[in-house]
N, C-alpha and C positions, 0 to 999 in steps of 0.2 A: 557460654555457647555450648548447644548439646554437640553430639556427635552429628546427627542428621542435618543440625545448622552448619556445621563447615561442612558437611560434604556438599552442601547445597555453593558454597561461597570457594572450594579448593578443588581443581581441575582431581580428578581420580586416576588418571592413567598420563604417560607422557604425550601419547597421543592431544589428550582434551587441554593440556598444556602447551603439546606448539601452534593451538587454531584456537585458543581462550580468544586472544584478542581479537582476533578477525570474524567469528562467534559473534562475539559481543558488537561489534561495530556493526554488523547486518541485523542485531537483535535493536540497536537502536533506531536503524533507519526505517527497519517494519515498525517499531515503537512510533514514528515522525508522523510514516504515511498512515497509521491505525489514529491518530491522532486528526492529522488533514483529513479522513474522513469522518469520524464523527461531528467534525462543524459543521464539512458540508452536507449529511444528514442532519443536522440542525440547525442549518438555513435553509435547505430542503420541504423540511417540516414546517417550517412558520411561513414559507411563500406558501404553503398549500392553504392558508387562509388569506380571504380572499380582498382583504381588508392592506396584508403585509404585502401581497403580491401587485396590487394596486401602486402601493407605494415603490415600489421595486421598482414597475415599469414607468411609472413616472418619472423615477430617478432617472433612470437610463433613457429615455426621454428626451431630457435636459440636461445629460450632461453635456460637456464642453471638449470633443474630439475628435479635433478636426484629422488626424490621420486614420481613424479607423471607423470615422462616420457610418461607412456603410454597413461595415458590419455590424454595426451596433445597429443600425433601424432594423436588419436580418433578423437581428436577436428578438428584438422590440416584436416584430412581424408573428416567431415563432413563439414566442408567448404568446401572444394576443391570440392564437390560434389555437396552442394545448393547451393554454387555462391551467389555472394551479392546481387542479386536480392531478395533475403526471409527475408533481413533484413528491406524493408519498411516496411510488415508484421508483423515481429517484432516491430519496431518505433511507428506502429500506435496503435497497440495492448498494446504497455507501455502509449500510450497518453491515449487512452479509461481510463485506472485502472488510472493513473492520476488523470483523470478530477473526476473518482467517487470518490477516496479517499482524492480530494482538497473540492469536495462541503461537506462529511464526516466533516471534519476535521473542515471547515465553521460554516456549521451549530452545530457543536457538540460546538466550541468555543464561538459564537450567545446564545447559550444556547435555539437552537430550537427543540418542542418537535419530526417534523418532522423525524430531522438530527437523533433522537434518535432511531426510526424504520427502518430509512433508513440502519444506518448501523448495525442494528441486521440484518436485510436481507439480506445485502450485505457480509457481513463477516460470516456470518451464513448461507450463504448460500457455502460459500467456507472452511468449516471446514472439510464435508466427503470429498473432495479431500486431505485435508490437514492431515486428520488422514488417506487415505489410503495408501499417499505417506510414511509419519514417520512409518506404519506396511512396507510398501512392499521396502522401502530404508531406516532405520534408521537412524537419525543421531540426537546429540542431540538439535540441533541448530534446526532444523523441530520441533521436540518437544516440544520445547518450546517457541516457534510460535505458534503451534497448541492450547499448554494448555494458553496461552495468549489470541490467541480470543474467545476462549472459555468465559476465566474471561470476556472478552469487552462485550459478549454476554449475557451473567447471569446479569452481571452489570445494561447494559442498557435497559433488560428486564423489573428488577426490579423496576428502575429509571420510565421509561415509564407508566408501568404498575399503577402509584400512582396517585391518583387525583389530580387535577391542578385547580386552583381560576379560575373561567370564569373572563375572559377579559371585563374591560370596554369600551361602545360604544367612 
């Protein structure tokens, strides 16, 4: 192992050693949702032909659900309406949050102090959409989403916010 390979793998300050783990545990779960979104940019991308989209709505169609029937013809309804054309849209739109919650997730795991503003900003910046959607559609699964980035937010504030050893040349 070189030198630049453990620095890469051993916290350099005490600091990046009492917030490794907790680092690491927000670099996994951008790692989850970086993950959850390239499938669904690559279901995205195969309803946009018009062959697999066909099939989609069929399915859903037919399937068998009796508590949320309605919703499901809604669905059925707003497809049949935007046509699989709005799904590149969609595909490229899950690539974009991707790519930011993979270099997140990077950098938070790197243990770079970068990665650490990056995503106070990023996620903090999507909190009032996220608290206005849990007021104006509750559910608790929103909620606790919401009260989660919040904690990633206060966390890496805090983290950020503390002095750091200058770097030797």
């Amino acid at each position: 192992m070189t030198h630049s390979d453990h620095h890469l793998t051993r916290p350099s300050s005490e600091i990046e050693a009492q917030h490794s783990v907790g680092l690491r545990v927000i670099a996994v779960y951008k790692g989850i949702k970086t993950i959850g979104l390239i499938l669904v940019a690559m279901a995205a991308f195969r309803l946009n032909q018009q062959v697999h989209f066909e099939h989609f709505v069929h399915w859903l169609e037919h399937l068998s659900l009796t508590d949320s029937n309605h919703l499901r013809w809604q669905l059925v309804n707003l497809l049949m309406e935007q046509g699989p054309s709005k799904f590149v849209a969609v595909g490229i739109v899950a690539l974009a949050y991707a790519a930011i919650f993979a270099t997140e997730g990077t950098g938070l795991w790197l243990r770079k102090h970068w990665a650490e503003w990056f995503t106070v900003i990023a996620t903090g910046s999507l909190v009032p959409v996220e608290f206005y959607e849990t007021i104006a559609h509750f559910s608790w699964l929103k909620l606790v989403v919401l009260l989660g980035n919040i904690a990633i937010v206060v966390y890496l504030v805090r983290i950020a916010m503390q002095p750091r050893p200058k770097k030797a040349p």
